[in-house]
C-alpha positions as CSV (number, residue, x, y, z in Angstrom):
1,X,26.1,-29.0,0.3
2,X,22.5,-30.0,-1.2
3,X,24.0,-33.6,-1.6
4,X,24.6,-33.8,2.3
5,X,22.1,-31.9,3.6
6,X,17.7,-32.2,3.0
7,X,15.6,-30.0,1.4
8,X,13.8,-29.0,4.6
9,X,17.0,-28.4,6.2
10,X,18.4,-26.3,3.1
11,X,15.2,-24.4,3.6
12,X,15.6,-23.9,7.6
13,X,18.8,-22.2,6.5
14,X,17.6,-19.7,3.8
15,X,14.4,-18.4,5.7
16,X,17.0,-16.8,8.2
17,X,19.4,-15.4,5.3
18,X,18.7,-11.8,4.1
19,X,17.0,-11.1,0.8
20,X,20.5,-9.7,-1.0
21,X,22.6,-13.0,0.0
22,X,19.2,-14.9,-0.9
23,X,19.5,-13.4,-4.9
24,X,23.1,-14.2,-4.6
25,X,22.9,-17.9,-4.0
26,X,20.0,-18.9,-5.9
27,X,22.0,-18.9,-8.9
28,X,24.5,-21.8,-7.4
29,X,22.2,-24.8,-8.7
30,X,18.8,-25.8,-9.7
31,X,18.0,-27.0,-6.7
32,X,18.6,-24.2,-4.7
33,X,16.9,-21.5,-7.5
34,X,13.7,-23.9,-7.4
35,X,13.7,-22.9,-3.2
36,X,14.5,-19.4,-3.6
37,X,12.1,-18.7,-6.5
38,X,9.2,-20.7,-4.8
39,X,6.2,-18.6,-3.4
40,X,5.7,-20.5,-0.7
41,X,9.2,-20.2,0.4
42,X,8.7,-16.7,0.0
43,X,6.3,-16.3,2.6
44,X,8.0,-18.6,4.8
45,X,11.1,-16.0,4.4
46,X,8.8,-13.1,5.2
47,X,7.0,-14.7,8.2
48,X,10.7,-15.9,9.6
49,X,11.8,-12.0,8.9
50,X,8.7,-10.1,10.2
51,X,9.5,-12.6,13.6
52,X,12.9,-11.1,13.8
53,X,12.1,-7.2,13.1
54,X,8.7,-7.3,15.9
55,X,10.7,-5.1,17.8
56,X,12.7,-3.0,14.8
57,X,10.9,-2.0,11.4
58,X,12.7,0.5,9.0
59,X,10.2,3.4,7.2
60,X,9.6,3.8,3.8
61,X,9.2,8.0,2.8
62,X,8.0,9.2,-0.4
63,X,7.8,12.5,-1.2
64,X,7.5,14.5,-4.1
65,X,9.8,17.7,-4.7
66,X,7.9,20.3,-6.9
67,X,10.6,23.0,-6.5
68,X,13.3,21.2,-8.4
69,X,14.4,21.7,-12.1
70,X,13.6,18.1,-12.8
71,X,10.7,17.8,-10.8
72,X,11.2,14.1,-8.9
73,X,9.6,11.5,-6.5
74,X,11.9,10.9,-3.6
75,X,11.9,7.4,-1.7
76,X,13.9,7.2,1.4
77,X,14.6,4.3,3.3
78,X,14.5,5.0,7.3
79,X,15.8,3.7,10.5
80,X,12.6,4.1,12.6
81,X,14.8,3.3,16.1
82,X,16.6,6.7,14.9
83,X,15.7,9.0,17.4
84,X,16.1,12.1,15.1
85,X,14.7,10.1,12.2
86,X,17.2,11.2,9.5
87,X,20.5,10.1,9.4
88,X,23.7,9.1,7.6
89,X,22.1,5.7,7.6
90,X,19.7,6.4,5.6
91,X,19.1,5.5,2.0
92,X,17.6,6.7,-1.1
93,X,16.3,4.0,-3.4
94,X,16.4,4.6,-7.3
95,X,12.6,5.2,-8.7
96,X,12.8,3.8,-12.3
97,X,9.2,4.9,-13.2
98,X,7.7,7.8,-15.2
99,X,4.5,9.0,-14.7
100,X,2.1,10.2,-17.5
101,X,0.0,12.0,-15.0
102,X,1.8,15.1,-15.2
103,X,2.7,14.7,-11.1
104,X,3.3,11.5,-8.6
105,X,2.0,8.6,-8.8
106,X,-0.5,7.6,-5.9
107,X,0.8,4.7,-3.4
108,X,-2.0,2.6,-2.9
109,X,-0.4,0.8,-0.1
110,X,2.6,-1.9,0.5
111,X,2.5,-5.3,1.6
112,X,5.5,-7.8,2.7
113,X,8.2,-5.3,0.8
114,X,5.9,-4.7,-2.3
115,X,4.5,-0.9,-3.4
116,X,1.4,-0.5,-5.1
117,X,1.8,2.6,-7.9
118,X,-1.1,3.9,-9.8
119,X,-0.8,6.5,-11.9
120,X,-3.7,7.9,-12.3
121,X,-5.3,12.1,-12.0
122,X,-8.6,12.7,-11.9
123,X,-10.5,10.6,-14.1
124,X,-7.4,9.9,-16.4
125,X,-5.8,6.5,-15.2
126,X,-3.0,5.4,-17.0
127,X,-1.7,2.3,-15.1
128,X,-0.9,0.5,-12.3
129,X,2.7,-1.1,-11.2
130,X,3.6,-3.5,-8.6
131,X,7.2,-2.9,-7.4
132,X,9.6,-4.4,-4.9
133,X,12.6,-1.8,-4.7
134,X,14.8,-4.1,-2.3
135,X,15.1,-6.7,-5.5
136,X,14.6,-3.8,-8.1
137,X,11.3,-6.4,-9.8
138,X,7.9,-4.7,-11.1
139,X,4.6,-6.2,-12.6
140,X,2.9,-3.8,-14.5
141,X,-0.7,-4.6,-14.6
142,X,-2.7,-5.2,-17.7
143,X,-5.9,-2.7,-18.4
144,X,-8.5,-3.0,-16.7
145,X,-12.1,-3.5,-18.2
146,X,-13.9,-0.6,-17.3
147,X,-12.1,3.2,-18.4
148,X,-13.1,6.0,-19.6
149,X,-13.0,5.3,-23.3
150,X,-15.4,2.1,-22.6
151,X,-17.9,3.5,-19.8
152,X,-17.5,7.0,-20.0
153,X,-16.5,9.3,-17.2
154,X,-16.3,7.6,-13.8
155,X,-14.4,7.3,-10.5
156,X,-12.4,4.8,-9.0
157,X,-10.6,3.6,-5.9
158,X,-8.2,0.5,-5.9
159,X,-7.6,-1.5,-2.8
160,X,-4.3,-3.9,-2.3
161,X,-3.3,-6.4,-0.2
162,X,-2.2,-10.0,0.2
163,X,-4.3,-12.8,0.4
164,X,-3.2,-15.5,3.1
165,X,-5.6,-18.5,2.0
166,X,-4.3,-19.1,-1.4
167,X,-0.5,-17.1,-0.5
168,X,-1.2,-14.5,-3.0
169,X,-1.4,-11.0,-3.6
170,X,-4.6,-8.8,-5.2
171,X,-5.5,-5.7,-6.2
172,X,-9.2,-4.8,-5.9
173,X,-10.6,-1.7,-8.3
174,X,-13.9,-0.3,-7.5
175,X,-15.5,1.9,-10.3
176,X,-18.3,4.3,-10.2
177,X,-19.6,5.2,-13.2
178,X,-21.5,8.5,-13.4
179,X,-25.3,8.6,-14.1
180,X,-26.9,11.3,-15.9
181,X,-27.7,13.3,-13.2
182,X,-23.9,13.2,-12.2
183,X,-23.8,11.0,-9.6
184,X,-22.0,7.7,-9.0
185,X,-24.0,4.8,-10.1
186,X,-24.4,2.5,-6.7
187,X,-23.5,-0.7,-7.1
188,X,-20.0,-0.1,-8.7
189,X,-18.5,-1.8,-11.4
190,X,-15.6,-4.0,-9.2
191,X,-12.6,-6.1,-10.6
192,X,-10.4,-8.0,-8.8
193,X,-6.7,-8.6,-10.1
194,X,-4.6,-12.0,-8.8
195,X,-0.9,-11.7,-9.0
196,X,-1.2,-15.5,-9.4
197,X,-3.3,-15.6,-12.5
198,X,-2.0,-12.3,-14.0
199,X,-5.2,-10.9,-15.1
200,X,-8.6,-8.9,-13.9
201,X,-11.8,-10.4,-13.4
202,X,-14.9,-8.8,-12.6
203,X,-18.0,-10.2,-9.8
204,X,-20.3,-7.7,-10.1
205,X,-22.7,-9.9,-8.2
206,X,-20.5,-9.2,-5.0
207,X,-20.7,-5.4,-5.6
208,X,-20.9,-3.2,-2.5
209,X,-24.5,-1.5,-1.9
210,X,-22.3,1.8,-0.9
211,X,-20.0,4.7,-2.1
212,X,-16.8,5.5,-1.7
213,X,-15.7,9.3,-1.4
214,X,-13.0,9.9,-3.9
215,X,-11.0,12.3,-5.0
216,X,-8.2,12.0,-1.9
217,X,-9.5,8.2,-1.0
218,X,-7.1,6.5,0.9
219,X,-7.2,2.9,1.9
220,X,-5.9,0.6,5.0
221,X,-5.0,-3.2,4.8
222,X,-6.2,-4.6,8.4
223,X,-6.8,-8.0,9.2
224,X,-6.7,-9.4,6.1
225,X,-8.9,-6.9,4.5
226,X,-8.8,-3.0,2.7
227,X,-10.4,-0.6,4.0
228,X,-12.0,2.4,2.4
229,X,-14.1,5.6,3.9
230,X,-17.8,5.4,2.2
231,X,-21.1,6.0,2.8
232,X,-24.9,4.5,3.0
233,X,-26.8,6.0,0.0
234,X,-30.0,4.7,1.4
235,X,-29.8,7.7,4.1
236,X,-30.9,11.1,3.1
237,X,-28.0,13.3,1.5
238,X,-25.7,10.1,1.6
239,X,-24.6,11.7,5.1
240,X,-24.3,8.7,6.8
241,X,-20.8,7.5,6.7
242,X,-19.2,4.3,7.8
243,X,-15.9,2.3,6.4
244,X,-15.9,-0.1,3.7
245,X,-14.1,-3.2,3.9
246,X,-13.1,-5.5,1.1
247,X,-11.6,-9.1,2.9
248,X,-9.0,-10.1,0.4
249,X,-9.6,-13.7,0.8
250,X,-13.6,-14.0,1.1
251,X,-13.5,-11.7,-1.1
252,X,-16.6,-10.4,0.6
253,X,-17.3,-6.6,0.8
254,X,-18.8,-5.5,4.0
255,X,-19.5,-2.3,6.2
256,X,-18.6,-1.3,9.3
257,X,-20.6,1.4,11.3
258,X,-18.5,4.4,12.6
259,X,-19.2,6.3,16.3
260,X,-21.8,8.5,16.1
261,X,-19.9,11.7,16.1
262,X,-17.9,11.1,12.6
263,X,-21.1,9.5,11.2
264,X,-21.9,13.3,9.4
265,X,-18.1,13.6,8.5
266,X,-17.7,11.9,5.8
267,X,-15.5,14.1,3.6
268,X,-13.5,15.3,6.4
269,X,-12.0,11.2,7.0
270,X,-9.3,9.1,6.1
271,X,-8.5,5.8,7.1
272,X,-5.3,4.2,8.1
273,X,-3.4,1.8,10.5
274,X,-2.1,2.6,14.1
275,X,0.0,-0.3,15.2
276,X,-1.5,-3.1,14.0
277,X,-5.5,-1.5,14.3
278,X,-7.9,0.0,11.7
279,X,-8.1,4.0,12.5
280,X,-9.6,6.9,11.3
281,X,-8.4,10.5,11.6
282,X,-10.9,13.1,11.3
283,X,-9.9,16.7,10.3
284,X,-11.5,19.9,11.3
285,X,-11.0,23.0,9.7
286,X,-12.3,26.2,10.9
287,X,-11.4,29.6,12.5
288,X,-11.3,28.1,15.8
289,X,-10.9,24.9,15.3
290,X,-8.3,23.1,13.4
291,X,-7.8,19.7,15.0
292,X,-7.1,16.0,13.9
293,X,-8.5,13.1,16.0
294,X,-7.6,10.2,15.9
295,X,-9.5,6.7,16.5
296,X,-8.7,3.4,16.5
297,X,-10.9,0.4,16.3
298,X,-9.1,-1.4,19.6
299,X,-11.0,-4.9,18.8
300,X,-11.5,-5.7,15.0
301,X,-15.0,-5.6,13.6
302,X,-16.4,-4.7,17.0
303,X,-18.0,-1.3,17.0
304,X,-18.3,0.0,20.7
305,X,-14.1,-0.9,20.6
306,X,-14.0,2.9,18.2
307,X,-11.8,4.8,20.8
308,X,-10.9,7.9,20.3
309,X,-7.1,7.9,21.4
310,X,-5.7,11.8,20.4
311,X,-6.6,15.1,19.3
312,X,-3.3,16.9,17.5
313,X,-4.0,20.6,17.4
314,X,-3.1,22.1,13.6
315,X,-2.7,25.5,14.5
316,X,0.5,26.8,13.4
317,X,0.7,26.0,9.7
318,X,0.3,22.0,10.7
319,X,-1.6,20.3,7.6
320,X,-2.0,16.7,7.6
321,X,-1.1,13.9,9.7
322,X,1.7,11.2,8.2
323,X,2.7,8.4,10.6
324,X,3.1,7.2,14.3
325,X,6.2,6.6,15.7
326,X,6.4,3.8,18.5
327,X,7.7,6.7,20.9
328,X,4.2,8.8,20.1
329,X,5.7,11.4,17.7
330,X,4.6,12.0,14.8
331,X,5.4,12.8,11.6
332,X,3.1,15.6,9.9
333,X,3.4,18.1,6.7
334,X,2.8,21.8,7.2
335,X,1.1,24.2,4.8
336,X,3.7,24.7,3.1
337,X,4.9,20.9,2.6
338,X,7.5,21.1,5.3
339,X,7.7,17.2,6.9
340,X,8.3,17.5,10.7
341,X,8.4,15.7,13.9
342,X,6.0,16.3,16.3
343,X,6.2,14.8,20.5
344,X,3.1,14.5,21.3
345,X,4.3,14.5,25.1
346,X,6.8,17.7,25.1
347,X,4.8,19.5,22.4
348,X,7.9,19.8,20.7
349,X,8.5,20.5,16.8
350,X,11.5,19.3,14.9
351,X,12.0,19.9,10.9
352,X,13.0,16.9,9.0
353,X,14.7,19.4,6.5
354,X,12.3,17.7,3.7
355,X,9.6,19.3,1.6
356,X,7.2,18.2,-0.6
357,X,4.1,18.1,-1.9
358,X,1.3,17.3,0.8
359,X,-0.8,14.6,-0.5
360,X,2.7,13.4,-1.9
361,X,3.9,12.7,1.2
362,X,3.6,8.8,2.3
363,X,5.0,6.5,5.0
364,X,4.8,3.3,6.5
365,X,6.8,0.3,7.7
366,X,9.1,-1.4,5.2
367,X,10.5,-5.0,4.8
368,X,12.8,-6.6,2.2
369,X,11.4,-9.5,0.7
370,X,11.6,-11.7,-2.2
371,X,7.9,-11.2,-3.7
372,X,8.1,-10.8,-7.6
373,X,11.7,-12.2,-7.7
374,X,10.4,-13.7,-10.9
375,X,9.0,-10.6,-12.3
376,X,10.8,-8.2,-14.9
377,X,14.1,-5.6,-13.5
378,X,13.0,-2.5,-13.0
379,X,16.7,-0.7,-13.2
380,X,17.1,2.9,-13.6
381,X,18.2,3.6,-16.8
382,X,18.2,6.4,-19.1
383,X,14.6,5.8,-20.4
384,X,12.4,6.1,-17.2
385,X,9.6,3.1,-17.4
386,X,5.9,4.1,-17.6
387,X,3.0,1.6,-17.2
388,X,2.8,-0.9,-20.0
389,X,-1.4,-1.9,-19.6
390,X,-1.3,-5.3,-21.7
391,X,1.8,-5.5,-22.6
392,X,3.1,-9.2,-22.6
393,X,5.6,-9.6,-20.0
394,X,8.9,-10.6,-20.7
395,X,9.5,-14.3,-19.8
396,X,11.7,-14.3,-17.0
397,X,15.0,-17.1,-17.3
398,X,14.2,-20.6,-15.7
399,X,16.5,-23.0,-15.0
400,X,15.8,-26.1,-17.2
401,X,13.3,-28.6,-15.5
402,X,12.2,-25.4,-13.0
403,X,8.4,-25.5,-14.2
404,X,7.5,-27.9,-11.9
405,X,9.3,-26.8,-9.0
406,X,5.4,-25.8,-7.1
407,X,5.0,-29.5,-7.5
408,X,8.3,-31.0,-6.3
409,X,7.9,-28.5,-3.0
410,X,6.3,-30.0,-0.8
411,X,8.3,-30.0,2.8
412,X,8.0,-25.8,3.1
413,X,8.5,-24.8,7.0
């Protein structure tokens, strides 16, 4: 077949074949393992994919069951067109890693089919792994320059995402490393980590005049950028809270002013995606009030476009909101780590018959993809793997000549 047919045309063809027949045939010839394996073609496959699925998307849902005898982090792949969410269709993927954290690790986010693991409590951080379950591939990451045996104690928040200009994916690490008087030393230590290059490097130069709250700090990868919940130090108390955007391409930090009313609620935010917007959900907690609002940022970077779209009453045991569904329901955990289903139109509940640990619970869109098809098998086995900080990787098999198959690829759709 490749001596009839050219290479653009072989590559027409594999963009619209699915990721398992994609592992399958790469093995046939050189030729065809120098397409498959190329990154470029690997984004082509993606884009060509995420085309087809605009109007379908399966969910990814972690959870993390404390009441078992071998305690154990769930990940189950969804059919988000299911109307009751949970089915015989659904799939749980095998979870080859151990953490050294004594719980979960935290997902930092996904991009294009790829998890970002840290495992890390408190101040201890033991690691951070890259993993594609759909091709069962991981990258752990080497260490990082600044921990806690080089700086002292400090905080950190990692950002990840993928970089479109030069078709690669980062991870960004912010560190904060305490003063004397306790406080996190503004501006931050930052490192950037290239999948490309395999390594951290630090531009300190670029470091962002603001804080980030840590302890629960999640992050959001919008337009090309992560996004963080921080704060202005220059205002009195630090009460003057905004979001912090790192753009994974300029890699450029910036911030972005909030509406006045969540200015002063710093601690009580978290950031995330609705659709494809930048949103914020702001929790209050009180004897008579104990509401989530959510906002969304309707036009990016443009700050009179904060709208603020719902308010989800948490009365009744309701904890923490998870995900949007397209058919506004929602998923949330109760006090209790309960998962359920909520309509936001009927008002009616539904349990999802899952329970887990709250801040274990994550979700969000999922994709199979060829990213880190190169990279070593993460298989279950009997021995769980941990993060292996600077450990060599093991070189992965290459067809003879394959070396220069960046160079001889060159008629990519």
């Amino acid at each position: 077949m490749s001596d009839y047919l050219p290479q653009e045309v072989l590559i027409e063809i594999f963009t619209r074949l699915p990721v398992k027949t994609l592992l399958q045939i790469r093995l046939v010839c050189r030729l065809w393992y120098s397409i498959i394996s190329n990154p470029t073609f690997i984004t082509a496959h993606i884009n060509k994919t995420k085309h087809r699925q605009c109007h379908s998307h399966s969910l990814l849902l972690r959870h993390f069951a404390e009441n078992e005898r071998h305690k154990k982090e769930h990940y189950l792949l969804l059919s988000n067109e299911n109307q009751t969410l949970l089915n015989e269709y659904n799939v749980e993927l095998q979870f080859p890693f151990k953490t050294r954290s004594k719980y979960h690790f935290r997902i930092v986010g996904s991009c294009n089919g790829v998890l970002c693991l840290s495992d890390d409590y408190g101040d201890n951080a033991y690691g951070i792994i890259l993993w594609n379950p759909s091709i069962r591939k991981y990258k752990s990451l080497p260490s990082p320059r600044v921990t806690k045996k080089t700086h002292g104690s400090y905080m950190f928040v990692l950002g990840f995402g993928f970089d479109s200009k030069s078709n690669d994916y980062k991870v960004v690490r912010v560190a904060y490393v305490k003063g004397r008087n306790g406080r996190d030393l503004i501006p931050p230590e930052v490192e950037l980590y290239a999948l490309s290059s395999g390594s951290w490097r630090g531009f300190n130069a670029g470091a962002p005049p603001y804080g980030i709250y840590g302890c629960t700090w999640s992050q959001a990868f919008v337009n090309g950028a992560v996004h963080w919940i921080g704060y202005d130090p220059c205002v009195a108390k630090g009460d003057c809270a905004l979001v912090v955007s790192f753009d994974m391409s300029d890699e450029i930090f910036r911030g972005m002013l909030l509406p006045d009313s969540l200015v002063q609620c710093g601690w009580d935010l978290t950031v995330s995606v609705f659709g494809e917007m930048l949103s914020v959900y702001h929790y209050e907690y009180g004897s008579r009030k104990q509401f989530c609002s959510v906002w969304v940022m309707k036009e990016y970077g443009v700050i009179e476009a904060w709208t603020k779209l719902y308010s989800i009453d948490l009365h009744g045991g309701l904890q923490k909101l998870i995900w949007f569904r397209k058919n506004e329901e929602v998923i949330l955990v109760t006090v209790r780590g309960k998962l359920i289903t909520y309509d936001l139109n009927t008002l009616q509940m539904r349990g999802l018959g899952l329970r887990g640990a709250i801040d274990s619970v994550y979700v969000d869109n999922y994709m199979e993809s060829l990213v880190l098809v190169e990279e070593q098998s993460a298989i279950l086995g009997p021995d769980a793997i941990t993060c292996e900080g600077g450990e060599e990787d093991r070189e992965a098999p290459q067809w003879p000549g394959s070396k220069n198959r960046q160079d001889n690829f060159s008629l990519l759709i």
